[in-house]
C-alpha positions in Angstrom: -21.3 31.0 11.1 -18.7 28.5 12.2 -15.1 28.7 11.3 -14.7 26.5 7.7 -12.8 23.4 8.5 -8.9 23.4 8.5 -8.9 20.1 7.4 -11.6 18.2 5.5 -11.2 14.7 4.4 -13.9 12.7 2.3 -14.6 8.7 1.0 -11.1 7.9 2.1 -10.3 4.1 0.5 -7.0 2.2 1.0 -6.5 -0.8 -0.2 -3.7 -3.5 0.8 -2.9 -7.0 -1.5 -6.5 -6.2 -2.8 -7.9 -6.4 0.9 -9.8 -3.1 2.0 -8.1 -1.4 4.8 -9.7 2.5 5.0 -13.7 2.1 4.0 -14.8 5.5 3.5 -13.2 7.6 6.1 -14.3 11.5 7.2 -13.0 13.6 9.1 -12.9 17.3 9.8 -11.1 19.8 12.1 -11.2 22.9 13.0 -8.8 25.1 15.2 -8.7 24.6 18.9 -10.0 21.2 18.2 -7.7 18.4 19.5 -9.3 15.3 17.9 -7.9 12.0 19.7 -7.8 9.0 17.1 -8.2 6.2 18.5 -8.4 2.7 17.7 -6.9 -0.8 18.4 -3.7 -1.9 16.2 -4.5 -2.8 12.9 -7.7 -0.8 12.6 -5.7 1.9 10.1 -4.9 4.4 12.4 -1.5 4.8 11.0 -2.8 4.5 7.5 -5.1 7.2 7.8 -2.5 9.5 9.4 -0.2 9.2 6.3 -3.0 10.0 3.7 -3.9 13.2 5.9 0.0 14.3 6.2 0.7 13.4 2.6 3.1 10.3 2.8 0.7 7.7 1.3 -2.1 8.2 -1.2 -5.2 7.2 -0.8 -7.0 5.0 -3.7 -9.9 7.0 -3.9 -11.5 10.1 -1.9 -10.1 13.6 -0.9 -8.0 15.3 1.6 -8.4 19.5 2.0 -5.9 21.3 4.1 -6.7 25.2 4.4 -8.5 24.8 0.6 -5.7 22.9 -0.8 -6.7 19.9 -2.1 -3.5 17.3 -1.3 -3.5 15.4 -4.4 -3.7 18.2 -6.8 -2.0 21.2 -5.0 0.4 18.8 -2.3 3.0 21.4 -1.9 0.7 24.2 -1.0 -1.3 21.7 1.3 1.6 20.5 2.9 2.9 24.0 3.7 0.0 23.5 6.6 0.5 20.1 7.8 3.1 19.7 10.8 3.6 15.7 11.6 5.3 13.8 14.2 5.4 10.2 13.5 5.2 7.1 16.3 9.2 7.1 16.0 10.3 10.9 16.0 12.9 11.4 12.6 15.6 12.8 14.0 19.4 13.0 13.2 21.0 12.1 16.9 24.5 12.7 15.5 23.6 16.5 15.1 22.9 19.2 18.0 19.0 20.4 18.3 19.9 23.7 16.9 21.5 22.2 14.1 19.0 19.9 13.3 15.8 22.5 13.8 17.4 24.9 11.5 18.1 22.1 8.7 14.3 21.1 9.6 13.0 24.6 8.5 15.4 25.0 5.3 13.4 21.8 4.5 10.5 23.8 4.7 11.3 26.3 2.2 11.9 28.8 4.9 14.9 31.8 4.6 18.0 32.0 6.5 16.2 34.6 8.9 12.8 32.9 9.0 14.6 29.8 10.1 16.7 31.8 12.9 13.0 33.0 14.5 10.9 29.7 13.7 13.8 28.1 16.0 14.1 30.4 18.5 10.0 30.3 18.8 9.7 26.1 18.4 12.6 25.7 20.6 10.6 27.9 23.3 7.1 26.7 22.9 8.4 23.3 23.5 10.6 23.9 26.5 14.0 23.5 24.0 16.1 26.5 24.7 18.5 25.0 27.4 19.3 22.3 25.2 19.9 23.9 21.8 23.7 23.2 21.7 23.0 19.7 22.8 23.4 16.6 20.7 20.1 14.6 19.8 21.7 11.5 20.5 22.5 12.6 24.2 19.3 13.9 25.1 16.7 12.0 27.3 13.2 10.4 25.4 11.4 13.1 26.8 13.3 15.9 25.2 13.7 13.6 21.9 9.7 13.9 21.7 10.0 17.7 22.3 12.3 18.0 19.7 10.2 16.0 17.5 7.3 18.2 17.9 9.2 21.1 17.3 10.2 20.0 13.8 6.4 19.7 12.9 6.0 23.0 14.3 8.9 25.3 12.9 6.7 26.8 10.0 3.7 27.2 11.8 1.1 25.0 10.3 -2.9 25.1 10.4 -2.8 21.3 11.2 -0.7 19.0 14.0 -0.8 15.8 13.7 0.9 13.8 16.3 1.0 9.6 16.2 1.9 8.8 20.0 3.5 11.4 21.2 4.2 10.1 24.7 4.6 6.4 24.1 7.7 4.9 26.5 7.8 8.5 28.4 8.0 8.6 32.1 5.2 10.6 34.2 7.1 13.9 34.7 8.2 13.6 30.8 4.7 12.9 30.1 3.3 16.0 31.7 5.8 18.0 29.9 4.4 17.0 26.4 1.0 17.0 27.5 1.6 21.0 28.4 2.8 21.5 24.9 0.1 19.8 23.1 -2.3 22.4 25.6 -0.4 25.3 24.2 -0.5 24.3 20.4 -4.1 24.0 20.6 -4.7 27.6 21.0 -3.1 28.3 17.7 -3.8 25.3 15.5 -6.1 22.2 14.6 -4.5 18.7 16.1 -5.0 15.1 15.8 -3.9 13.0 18.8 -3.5 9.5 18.4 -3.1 7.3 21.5 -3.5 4.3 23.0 -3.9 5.9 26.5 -7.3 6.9 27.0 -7.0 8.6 29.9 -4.4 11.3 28.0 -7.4 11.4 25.6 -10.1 12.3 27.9 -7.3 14.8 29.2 -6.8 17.0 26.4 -8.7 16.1 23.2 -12.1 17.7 22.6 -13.5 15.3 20.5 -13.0 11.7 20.0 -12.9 9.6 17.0 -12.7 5.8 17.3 -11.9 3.6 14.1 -12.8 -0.3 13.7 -12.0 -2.3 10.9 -11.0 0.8 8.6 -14.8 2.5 9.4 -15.1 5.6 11.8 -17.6 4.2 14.5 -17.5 6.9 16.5 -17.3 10.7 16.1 -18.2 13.0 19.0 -17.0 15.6 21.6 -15.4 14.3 24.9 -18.3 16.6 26.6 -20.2 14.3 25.5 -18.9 11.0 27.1 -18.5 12.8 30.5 -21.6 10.9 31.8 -23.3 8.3 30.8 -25.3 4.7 31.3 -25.5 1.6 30.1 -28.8 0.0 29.2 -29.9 -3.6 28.2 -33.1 -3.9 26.9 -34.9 -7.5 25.9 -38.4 -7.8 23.5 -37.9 -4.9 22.2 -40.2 -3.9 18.6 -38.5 -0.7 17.9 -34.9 0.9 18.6 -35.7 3.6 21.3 -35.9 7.2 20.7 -33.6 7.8 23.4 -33.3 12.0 22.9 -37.2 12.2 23.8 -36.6 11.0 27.2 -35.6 13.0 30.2 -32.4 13.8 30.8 -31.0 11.6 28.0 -28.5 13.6 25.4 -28.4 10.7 22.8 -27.3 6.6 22.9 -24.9 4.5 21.0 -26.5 1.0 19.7 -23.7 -1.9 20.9 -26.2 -5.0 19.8 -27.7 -7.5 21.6 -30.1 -4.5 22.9 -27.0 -3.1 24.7 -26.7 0.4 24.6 -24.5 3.4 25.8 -26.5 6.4 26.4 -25.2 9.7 27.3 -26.9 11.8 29.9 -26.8 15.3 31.1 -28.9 14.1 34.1 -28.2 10.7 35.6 -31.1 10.2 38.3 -33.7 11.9 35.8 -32.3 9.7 32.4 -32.4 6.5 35.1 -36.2 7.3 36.2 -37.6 8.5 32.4 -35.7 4.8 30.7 -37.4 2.5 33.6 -40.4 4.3 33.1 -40.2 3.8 29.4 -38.9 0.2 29.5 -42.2 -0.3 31.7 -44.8 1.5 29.3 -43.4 -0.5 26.1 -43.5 -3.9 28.1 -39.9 -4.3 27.7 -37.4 -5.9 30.3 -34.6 -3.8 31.8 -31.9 -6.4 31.9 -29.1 -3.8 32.7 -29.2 -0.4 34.0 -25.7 0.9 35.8 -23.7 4.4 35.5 -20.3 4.5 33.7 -17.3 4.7 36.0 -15.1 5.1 33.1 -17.2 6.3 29.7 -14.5 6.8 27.2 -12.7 3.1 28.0 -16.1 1.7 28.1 -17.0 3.1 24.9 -13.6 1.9 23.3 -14.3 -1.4 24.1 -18.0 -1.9 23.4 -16.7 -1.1 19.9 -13.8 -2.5 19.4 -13.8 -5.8 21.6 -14.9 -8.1 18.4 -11.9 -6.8 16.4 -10.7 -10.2 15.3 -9.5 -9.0 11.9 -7.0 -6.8 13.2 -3.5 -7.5 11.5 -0.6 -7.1 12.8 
C-alpha cells in the first residue's frame, strides 16, 4: 500500500478583479518525490505556490499537509511546510548564524532546538564556514543556501522552493542542485523552474500548468523517450497503449500527438502499421531530441493570455 500523500490539494480556484486565475488545481506529493512546476509566466505558478505554503487563500478547494487541513488547522499544517520564495527573505544586515537562529524561534522552536536545527541546516546546505558571516556580504550562491536553510530549520514534510537557482553561476548552481538531491531523501519537494534541463535533472515527476489548468501530470521516466506523430483523416482518436512498444500519448490538436515509448523502432513499426490498416496518412513521424522542452511547448506555445 503506498505511502498516503504528504501533501494533497483539491478544486483549487483563485480569482483576480473577478478574472479566474487557478481553475481547479490537484496536486499530490509524496516523499522522495521532487515535483518540478512548471509553466510559462503568468500561468499561476506563483499563485499556486502561495495557496500550498499558506500565504494566500484560495477561493474555493482544499490544501492537506500531513492531515492538516490549511484553512482550518494553518498552524499545525504549517509546522510542515518549509518555503523559499523567488527572492530569498533574508535580513543582510545580520550574520547567517544570527539570522538562522531568529528563523527557528520563528518557528516556535526552543533555545536548544534552535542551537541543533542550525548546526544541522547550516551543514546540509554547505553553511558552516560562513556562520559568523554577514548576509549582506555573502555571494548569491550562498544567499540561496541560506535561504533554503531557513525553510529547512524545523524539519518539514514538504519543500517548496520557487527558483532556487535563478541568476546563479554554474559552479553555484551545482552546489544548490546537490542540496535539493539530499533533501529529497528526507522530504516531499516542489521545484519550480524555468530551466528545463534542471528539471529533467532532479525532479521525478513533472507538472506543467497553462492558463491556471494542470495539463500535464506525469513521471520524468516517462518523457525519457518518446515520438511525435501527425495523423490526417482520422475517425477515431487512437488507442495508442494497444500498440507495440507505445507507453501512452498526449493529444496536441491538429492530429499532432506526443507519444511516449519504451521501445522506439518497435512503437515506429506498430503506428505505421496502424496508420496503414485505418487508411490514415502519417504526415509526421520523428524521435524527440529533447522530450521534456518539446512537451513544454506543444502546451504552452498558444499562451496568449498570459499576464504579466
Amino acid at each position: 500500500m503506498p505511502d498516503a500523500p504528504l501533501l494533497s490539494a483539491q478544486k483549487l480556484t483563485r480569482y483576480y478583479h473577478g478574472r479566474k486565475v487557478l481553475h481547479g488545481i490537484d496536486l499530490e506529493l509524496r516523499r522522495g518525490e521532487v515535483l518540478g512546476f512548471l509553466g510559462p509566466n503568468g500561468a499561476g505558478k506563483s499563485t499556486t505556490m502561495n495557496i500550498l505554503s499558506g500565504n494566500l487563500a484560495a477561493h474555493s478547494g482544499q490544501v492537506v499537509i500531513c492531515g492538516h487541513d490549511l484553512v482550518r488547522s494553518p498552524l499545525l499544517a504549517k509546522r510542515h511546510i518549509g518555503y523559499l520564495p523567488e527572492i530569498p527573505p533574508l535580513y543582510i544586515e545580520t550574520t547567517v548564524d544570527e539570522y538562522l537562529i531568529f528563523c527557528a524561534r520563528l518557528r516556535g522552536l526552543s533555545s536548544g532546538e534552535s542551537k541543533l536545527a542550525l548546526e544541522k541546516a547550516k551543514h546540509d546546505c554547505e553553511l558552516t564556514e560562513v556562520g559568523g558571516r554577514l548576509i549582506g556580504n555573502l555571494s548569491k550562491g550562498f544567499r540561496q543556501r541560506v535561504g533554503i536553510a531557513q525553510a529547512l530549520l524545523h524539519s518539514p514534510a514538504v519543500v517548496i522552493l520557487d527558483e532556487p537557482t535563478n541568476g546563479l553561476d554554474p559552479n553555484q548552481i551545482r552546489a544548490v542542485r546537490a542540496t535539493i538531491n539530499a533533501l529529497a531523501e528526507r522530504h516531499a519537494v516542489i521545484l519550480s523552474s524555468h530551466v528545463l534541463s534542471e528539471v529533467q535533472a532532479l525532479c521525478t515527476r513533472v507538472a506543467i500548468l497553462h492558463h491556471g489548468r494542470i495539463e500535464f501530470n506525469e513521471t520524468v521516466e516517462q518523457q525519457l523517450d518518446g515520438m511525435r506523430v501527425q495523423l490526417l483523416n482520422i475517425d477515431s482518436e487512437p488507442i495508442w497503449e494497444r500498440l507495440d512498444g507505445v507507453t501512452n500519448a498526449t493529444a496536441l490538436g491538429g492530429g499532432n500527438y506526443r507519444v511516449v515509448v519504451d521501445d522506439y523502432e518497435k512503437a515506429a513499426d506498430a503506428v505505421c502499421n496502424f496508420a496503414k490498416q485505418k487508411g490514415w496518412k502519417l504526415r509526421e513521424l520523428r524521435r524527440d531530441t529533447s522530450p521534456l522542452e518539446t512537451l513544454f511547448v506543444d502546451l504552452t506555445c498558444n499562451d496568449t493570455s498570459a499576464t504579466p
